[in-house]
Backbone bond lengths (Angstrom), bond angles and torsions (degrees), N, CA, C in turn:
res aa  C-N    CA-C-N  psi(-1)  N-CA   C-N-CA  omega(-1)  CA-C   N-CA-C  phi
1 X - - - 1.457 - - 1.531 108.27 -
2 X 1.440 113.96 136.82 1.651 116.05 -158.44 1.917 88.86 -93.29
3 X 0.986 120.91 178.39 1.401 141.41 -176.39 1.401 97.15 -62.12
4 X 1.548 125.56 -73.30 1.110 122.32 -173.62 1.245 114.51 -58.98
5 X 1.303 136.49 -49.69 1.521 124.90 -169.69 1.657 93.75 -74.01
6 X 1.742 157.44 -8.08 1.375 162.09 138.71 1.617 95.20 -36.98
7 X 1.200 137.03 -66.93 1.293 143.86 -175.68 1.630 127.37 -68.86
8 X 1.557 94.47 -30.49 2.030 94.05 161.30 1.327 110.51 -78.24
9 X 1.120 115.84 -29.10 1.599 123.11 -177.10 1.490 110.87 -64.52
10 X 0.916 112.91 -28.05 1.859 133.11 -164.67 1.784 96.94 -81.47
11 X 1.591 87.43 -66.14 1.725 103.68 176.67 1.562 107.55 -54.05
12 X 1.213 135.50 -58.28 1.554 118.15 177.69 1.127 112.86 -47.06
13 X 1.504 122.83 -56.50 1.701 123.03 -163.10 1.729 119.98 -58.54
14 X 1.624 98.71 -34.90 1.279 121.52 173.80 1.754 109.15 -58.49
15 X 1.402 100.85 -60.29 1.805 114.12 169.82 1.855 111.10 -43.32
16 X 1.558 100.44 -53.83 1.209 111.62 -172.89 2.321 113.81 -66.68
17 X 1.501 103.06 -28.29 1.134 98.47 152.32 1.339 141.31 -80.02
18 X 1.660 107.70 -0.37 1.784 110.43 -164.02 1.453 83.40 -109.26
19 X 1.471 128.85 -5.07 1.500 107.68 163.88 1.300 118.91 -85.09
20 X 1.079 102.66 -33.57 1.559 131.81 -176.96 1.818 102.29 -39.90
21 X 1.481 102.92 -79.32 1.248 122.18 178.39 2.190 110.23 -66.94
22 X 1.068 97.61 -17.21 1.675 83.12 -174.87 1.828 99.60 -110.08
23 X 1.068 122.12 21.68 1.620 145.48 129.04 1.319 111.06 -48.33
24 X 1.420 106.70 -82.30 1.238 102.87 -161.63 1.365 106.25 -85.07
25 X 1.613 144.90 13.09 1.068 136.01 151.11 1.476 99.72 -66.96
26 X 1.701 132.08 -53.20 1.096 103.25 168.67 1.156 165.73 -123.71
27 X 1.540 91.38 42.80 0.995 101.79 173.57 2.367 97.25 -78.73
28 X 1.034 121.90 -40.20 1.148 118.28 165.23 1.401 138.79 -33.73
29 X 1.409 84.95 -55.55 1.534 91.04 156.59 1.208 133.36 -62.45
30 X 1.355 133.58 -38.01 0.678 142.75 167.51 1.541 130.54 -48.37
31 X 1.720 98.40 -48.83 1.522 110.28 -178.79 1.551 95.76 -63.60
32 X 1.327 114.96 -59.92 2.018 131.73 -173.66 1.692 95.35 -33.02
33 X 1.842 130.04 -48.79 1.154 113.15 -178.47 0.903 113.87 -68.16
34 X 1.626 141.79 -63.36 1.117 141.85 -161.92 1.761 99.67 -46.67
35 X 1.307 105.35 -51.61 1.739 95.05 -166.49 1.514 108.00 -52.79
36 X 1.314 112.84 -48.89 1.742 130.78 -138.67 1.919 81.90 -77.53
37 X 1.741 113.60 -25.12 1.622 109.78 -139.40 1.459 121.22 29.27
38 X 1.201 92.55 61.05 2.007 106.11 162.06 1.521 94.90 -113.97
39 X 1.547 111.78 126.98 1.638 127.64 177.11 0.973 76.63 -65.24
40 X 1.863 136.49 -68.76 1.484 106.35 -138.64 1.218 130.62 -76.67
41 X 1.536 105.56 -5.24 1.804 104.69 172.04 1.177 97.85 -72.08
42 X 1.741 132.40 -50.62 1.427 133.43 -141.96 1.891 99.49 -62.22
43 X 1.559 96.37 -41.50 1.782 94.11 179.23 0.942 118.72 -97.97
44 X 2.145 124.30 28.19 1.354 116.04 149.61 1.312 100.06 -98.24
45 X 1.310 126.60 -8.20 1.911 126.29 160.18 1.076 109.43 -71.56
46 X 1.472 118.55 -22.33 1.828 93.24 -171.04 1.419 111.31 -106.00
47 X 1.905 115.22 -11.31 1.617 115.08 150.13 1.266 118.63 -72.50
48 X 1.473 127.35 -8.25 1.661 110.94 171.82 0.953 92.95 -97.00
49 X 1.453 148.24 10.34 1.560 131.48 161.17 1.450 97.39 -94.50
50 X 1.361 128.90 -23.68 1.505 113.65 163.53 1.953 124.16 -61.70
51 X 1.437 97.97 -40.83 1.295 108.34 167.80 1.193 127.73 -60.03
52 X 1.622 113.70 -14.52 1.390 125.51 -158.55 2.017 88.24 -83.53
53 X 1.711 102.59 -51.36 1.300 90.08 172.93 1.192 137.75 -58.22
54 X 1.291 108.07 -52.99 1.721 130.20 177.52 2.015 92.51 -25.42
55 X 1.035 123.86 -52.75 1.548 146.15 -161.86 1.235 97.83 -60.47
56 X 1.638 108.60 -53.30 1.613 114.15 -162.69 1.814 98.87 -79.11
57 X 1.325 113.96 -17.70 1.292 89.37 -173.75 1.566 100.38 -88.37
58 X 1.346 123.18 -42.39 1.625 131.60 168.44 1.413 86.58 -26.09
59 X 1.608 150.56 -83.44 1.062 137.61 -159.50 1.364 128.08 -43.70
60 X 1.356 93.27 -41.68 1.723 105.35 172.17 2.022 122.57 -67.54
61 X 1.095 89.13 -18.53 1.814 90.70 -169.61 1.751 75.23 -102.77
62 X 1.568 137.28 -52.55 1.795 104.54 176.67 1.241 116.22 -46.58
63 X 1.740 129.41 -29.25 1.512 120.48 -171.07 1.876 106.30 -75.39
64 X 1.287 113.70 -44.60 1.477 114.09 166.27 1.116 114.64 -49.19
65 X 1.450 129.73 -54.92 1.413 119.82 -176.33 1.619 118.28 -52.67
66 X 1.444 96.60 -46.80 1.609 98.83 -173.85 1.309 111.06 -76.16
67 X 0.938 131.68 -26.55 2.075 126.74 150.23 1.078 99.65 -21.18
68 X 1.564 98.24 145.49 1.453 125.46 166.94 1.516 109.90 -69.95
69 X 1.250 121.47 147.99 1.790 105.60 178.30 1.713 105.26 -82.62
70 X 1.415 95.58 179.32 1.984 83.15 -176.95 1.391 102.01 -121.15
71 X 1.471 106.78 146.97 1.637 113.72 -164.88 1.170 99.91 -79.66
72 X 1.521 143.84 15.79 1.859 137.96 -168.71 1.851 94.84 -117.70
73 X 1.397 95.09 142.32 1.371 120.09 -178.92 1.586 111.73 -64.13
74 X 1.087 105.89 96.61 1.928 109.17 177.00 1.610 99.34 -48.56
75 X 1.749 74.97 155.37 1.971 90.65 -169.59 1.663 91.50 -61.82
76 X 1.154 126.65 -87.05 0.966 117.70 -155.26 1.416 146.95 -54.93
77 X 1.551 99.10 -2.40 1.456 104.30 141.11 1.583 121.75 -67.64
78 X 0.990 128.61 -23.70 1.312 132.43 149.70 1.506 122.32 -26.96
79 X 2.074 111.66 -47.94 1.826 101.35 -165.27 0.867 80.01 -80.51
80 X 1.260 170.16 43.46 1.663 133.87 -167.87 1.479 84.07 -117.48
């Protein structure tokens, strides 16, 4: 395994723990507002459930990057 593909591997797992853990921040938070009825916890639970995505898609554009590219001519070089 070359350095760089050692270091995407690192970067997903790392990604794959900051969802992991910023889940259960909010899902926590979340529960803590509803109980406490403090808005402002309830909508720092419901932006770490926004963050929670933002994360999941960061995971998804590291899994594209680290793909191999593909040797076939994309369609749309085709209309041109």
């Amino acid at each position: 395994m070359d350095i760089l593909a050692a270091r995407r591997s690192i970067e997903q797992r790392l990604l794959k723990q900051s969802v992991a853990l910023m889940s259960l921040v909010a899902v926590s938070g979340t529960i803590m507002g509803v109980i406490t009825g403090s808005s402002a916890v309830l909508l720092d639970g419901i932006f770490s459930f926004i963050d929670v995505i933002i994360k999941i898609m960061m995971l998804m554009t590291a899994k594209l990057v680290a793909r191999e590219t593909s040797k076939t001519v994309p369609v749309w070089i085709l209309a041109i």
